[in-house]
N, C-alpha and C positions, 0 to 999 in steps of 0.2 A: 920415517913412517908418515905418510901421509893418506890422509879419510877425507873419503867421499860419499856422498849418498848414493851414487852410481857410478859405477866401473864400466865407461863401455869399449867393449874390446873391436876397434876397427873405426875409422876416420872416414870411410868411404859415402856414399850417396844416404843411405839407409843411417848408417849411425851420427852423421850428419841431423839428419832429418828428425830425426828421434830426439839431439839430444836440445834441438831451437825448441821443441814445443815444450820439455820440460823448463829451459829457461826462460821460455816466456808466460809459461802456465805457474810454474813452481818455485819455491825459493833454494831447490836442489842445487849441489856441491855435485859435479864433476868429473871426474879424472876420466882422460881418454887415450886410448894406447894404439897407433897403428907403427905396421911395421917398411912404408912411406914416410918418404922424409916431408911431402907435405900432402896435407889433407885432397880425399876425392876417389882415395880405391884405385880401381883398374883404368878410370879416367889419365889418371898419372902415367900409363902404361900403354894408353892406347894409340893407334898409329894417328898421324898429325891430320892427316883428312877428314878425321871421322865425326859424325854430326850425329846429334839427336834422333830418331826417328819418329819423337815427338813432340810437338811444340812447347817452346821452353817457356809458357805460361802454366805449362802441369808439371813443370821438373825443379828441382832444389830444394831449399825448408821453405816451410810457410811464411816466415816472418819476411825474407827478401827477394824480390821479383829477382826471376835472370831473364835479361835480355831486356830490350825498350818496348816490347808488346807491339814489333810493327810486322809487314808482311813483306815477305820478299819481293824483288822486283825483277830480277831475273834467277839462270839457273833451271834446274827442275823442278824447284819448290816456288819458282812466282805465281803469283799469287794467295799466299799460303800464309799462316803466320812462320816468324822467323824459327831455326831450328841453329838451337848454340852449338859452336863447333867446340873441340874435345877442349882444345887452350881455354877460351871460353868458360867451359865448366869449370877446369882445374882455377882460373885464378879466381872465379865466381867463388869456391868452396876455401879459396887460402883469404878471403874480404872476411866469410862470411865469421873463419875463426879468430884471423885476427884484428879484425874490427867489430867483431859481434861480441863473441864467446868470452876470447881472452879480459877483453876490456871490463867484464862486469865481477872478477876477481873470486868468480865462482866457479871456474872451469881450471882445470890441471893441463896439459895434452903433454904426450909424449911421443913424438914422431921419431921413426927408426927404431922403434922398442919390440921386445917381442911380450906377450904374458903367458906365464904360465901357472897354470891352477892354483889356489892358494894365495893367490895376489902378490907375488913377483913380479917386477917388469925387469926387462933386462935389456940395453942398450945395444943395436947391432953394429955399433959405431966404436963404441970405446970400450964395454963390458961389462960399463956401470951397473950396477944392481938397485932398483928401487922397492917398498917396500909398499903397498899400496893394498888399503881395503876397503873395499865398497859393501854396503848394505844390500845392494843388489847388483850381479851380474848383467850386463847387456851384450849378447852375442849378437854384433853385426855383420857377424860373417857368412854365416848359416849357407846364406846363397851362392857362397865360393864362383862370383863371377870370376871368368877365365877368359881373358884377349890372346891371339894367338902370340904377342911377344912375351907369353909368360910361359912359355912351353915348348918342344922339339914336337915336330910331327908327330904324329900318332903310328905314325906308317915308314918304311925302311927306304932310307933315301940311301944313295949311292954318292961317296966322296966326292965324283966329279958333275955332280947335278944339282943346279941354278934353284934351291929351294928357300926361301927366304917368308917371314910375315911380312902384312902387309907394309907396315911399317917402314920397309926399303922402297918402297914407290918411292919415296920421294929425292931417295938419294943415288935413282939410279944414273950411273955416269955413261955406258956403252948401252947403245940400241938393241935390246934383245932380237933374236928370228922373229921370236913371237910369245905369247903368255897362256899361263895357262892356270886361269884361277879355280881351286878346289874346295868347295864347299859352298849349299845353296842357303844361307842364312843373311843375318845384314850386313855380317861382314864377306860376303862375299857379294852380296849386291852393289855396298858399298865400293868394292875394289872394280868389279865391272863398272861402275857407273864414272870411276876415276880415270879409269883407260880410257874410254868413251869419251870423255870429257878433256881431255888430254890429247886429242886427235886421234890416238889408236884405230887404223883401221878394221871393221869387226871383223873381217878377215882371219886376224893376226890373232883372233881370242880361240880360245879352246875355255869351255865352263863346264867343271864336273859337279854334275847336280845328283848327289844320290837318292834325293827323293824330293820331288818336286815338291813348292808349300804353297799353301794361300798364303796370300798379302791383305793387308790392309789398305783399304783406299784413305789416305793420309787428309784426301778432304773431310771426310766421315769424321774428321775425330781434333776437331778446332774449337778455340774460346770466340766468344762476342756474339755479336747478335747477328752480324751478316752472316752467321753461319749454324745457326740456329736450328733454323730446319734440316738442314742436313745432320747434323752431329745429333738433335732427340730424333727428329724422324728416322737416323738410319738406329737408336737405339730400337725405338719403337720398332722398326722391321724386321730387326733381328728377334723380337720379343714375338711377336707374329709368327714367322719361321719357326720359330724355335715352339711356338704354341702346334702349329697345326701339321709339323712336320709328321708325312707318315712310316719313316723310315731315313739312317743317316743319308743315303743318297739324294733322296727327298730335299732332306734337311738344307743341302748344300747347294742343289740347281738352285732353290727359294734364293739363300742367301748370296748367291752370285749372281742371278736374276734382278736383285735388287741393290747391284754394286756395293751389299756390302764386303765381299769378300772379291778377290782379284787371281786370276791365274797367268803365270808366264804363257803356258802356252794351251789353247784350247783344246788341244787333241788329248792330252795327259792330263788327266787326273792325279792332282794333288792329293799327297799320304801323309802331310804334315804341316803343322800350323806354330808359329815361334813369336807371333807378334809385329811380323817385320811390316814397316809401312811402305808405300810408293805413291808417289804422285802417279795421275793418267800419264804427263810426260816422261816422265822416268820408267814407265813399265814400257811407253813404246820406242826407248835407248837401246832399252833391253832387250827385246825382242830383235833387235839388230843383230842381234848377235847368234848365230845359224849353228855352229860349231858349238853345243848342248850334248853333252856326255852321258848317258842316262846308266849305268852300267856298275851300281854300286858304288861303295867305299873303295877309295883308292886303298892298295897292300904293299904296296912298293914302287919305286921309280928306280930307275937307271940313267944310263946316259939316252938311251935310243929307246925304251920302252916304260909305259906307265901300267902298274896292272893293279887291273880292279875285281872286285868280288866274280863280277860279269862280263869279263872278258877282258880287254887290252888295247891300248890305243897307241902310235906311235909318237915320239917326242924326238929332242936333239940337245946338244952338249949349250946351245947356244940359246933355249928358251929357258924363261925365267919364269918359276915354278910359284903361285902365292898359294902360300898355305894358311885356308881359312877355316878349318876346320876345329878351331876350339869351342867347345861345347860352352860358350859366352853365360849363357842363364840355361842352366842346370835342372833338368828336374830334378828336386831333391824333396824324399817323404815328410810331409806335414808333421811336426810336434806341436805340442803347445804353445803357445807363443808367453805364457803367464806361467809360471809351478815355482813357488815363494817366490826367492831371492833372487830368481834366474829369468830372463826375458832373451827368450830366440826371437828375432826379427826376422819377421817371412813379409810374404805380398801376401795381404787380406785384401786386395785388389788388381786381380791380376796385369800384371806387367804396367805397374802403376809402383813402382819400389818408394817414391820420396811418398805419395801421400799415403801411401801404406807403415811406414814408419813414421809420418807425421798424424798421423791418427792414432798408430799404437800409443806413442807419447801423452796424446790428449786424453787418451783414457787410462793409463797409468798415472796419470794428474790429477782424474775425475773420479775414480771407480777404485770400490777399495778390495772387493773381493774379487777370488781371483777367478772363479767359475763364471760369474758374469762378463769379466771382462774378457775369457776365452771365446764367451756367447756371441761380442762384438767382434773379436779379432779371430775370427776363423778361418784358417790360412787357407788362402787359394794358390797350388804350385803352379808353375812356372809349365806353359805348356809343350807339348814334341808333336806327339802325333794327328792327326787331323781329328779323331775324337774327341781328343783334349779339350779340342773347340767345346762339343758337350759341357765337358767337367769345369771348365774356365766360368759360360756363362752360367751354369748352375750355380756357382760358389759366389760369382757377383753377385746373382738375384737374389739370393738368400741373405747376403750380407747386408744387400742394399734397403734390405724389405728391414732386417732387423734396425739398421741404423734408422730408418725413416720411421718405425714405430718408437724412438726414443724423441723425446724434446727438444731434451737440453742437447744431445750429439747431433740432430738434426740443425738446430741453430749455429753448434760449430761446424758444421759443413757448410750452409751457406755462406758461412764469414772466410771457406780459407780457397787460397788463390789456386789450391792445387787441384779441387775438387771442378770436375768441370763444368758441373753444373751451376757454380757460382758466376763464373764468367758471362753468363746470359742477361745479369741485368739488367733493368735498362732494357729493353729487344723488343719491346713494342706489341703488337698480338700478331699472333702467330695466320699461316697463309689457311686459305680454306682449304687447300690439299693437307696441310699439319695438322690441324685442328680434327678433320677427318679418322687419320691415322692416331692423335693421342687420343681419343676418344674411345681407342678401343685399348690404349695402353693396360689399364689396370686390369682389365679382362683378362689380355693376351699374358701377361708380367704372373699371374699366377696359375695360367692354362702352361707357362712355359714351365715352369718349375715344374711342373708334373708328369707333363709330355719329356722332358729331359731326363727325369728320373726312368720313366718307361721305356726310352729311346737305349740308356746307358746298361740300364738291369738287362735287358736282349743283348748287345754287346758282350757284357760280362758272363754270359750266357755261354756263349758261341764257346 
């Protein structure tokens, strides 16, 4: 038998994250159970190309940087700070347990375990049975991220047809005819950007996009001071937009008008928004690429034909099929994040997972009741559709406004490395064009909240 003050079930980004801040904040006991043989989640699973889409100045636990804080120098992210590749993450999260966590004799971990209710773990290895009980449950699972090597297509492949995750790029031995990547998310931008980059002429790509998304302009969203005004001025824009918008179409020319927001192609109107980032270089790789599928979800493939919701496209025995279609960050219905003994880990900031569970932490540290601490940790899900935009910045502004009316949490935001607003130190005064723009911040920041509620209640309407 072995006691813990917490039980958290799952070793990935988020339970990670949660459990540095109670070790650095509390004198808390431990036990952690994923069913990875080493620490990091679906990082462990992900295919070998794959990179952050956001600077690794905002990603890992609070307590140890990833990455040297420098900025790339070539590539499509030069000029940019750097973005840690998947290996990267994974041996980043195997330092931080067993040079962090395990050393201070207060952590448990059991990798390759499964648990089940009641505080059983049970070994996927041998069958061991352990016996394990915490004072408090930690669900870091909640957001069942999903990479496409965790999963068979969605859709009816044909025995004799070239379908594979991304994950095979790297081990391909015979030259396809040609490729045909399915799904418009990061893992599909991803795998385009890797053919691209690999010499693939764009020719040779076929990209089934079922419904086009904004992107995120990757410069918008950086640490330090040379990037200052970009990263609060493009907040502050968004706040603007989001104040004075008179309608969601409204909403969206503003925030593409003012780069905050990015479209593949300008003729098509975007119907969904997921977080994904791009550099200016990389959105115009992309656009290389002519042969844009627009015709629903793929239903099946064959040897000679692909068929989708909206019609049919032709294929062959000899193109090699990436299937990018796993639904990576899930919307999934907000619960509580606090109800006693039991703590679900969601994003209270959206598509922000480490400092969202390194805040939960700091307030299961600091905060003894549990309605307050729901007050601070109000789950903001994970977004799909281009609305969502809406519902995204509503739940930040709300959250951002509650946390900045507290003291003591506002001083722990400025001390941690994940918050991005920390990262400005240091930044000197801001340009007369900035200065301008924040000046109307606190105006616009609660014109938006309001305007967004008006904007979303018509919506809901329809």
């Amino acid at each position: 038998m072995i006691e813990a003050d917490y039980l958290i079930v799952g070793a990935g980004a988020m339970g990670m994250a949660f459990a540095d801040a109670l070790l650095t904040e509390t004198d808390a006991t431990i036990a952690i159970v994923d069913r990875y043989g080493s620490p990091g989640g679906h990082w462990t699973r992900a295919y070998p190309h794959v990179r952050l889409h956001q600077p690794s100045a905002f990603y890992g636990v609070n307590s140890k940087p990833l990455g040297r804080n420098t900025k790339d120098t070539r590539g499509g992210n030069a000029g940019l700070f750097e973005l840690a590749s998947g290996s990267e993450v994974v041996a980043y999260f195997d330092q931080v347990m067993n040079q962090q966590f395990l050393p201070t004799g207060r952590v448990h971990y059991f990798p390759m375990c499964e648990y089940a209710e009641g505080g059983a773990i049970v070994s996927l290895a041998s069958g061991e049975r352990h016996e394990v009980t915490g004072k408090k449950i930690v669900d870091a699972t909640y957001s069942q991220v999903t990479v496409p090597s965790m999963r068979p297509p969605a859709y009816d492949v044909a025995d004799d047809v070239r379908c594979v995750p991304p994950n095979a790029l790297n081990t391909i031995d015979e030259t396809p005819s040609g490729y045909v990547v399915i799904g418009a998310g990061k893992t599909g931008i991803d795998a385009c950007l890797w053919l691209l980059d690999a010499g693939v002429d764009p020719k040779d790509i076929a990209w089934i996009l079922p419904r086009d998304p904004w992107i995120l302009d990757r410069a918008k969203i950086q640490p330090g001071p040379d990037f200052f005004d970009s990263t609060v001025g493009g907040f502050a824009l968004q706040m603007e937009a989001s104040a004075l918008a008179t309608s969601i179409d409204d909403l969206f020319e503003r925030l593409e008008a003012t780069g905050q927001l990015l479209r593949l192609d300008d003729t098509v109107r975007p119907t969904t928004y997921r977080c994904s980032t791009v550099s200016i270089a990389e959105l115009e790789e992309l656009r290389r690429i002519d042969n844009v599928v627009r015709l629903g979800r793929v239903r099946s493939i064959s040897a000679d034909e692909i068929v989708l919701e909206n019609g049919s496209i032709p294929t062959g025995p000899e193109v090699l099929h990436i299937d990018c279609t796993a639904d990576g960050l899930a919307r999934r219905p907000a619960v509580p994040v606090f109800e006693g003994d039991r703590i679900t880990l969601q994003n209270i900031r959206v598509c922000q997972p480490t400092f969202s569970a390194g805040l939960t932490g700091h307030v299961e540290a600091s905060y003894t009741d549990d309605t307050q601490k729901n007050e601070l940790c109000t789950p903001v899900p994970y977004p799909n559709s281009d609305v969502d935009w809406l519902r995204i910045t509503l739940g930040n502004a709300v959250n951002t406004a509650r946390w900045r009316s507290d003291p003591e949490l506002s001083a722990w935001l400025a001390g941690s490395r994940l918050d991005v607003n920390s990262s400005f130190a240091g930044r000197g005064e801001p340009s007369p064009a900035l200065l301008q723009i924040l000046g109307k911040l606190g105006e616009n920041a609660a014109g938006a909240i309001t305007n967004l509620q008006k904007l979303l209640a018509e919506v809901d309407a329809e």
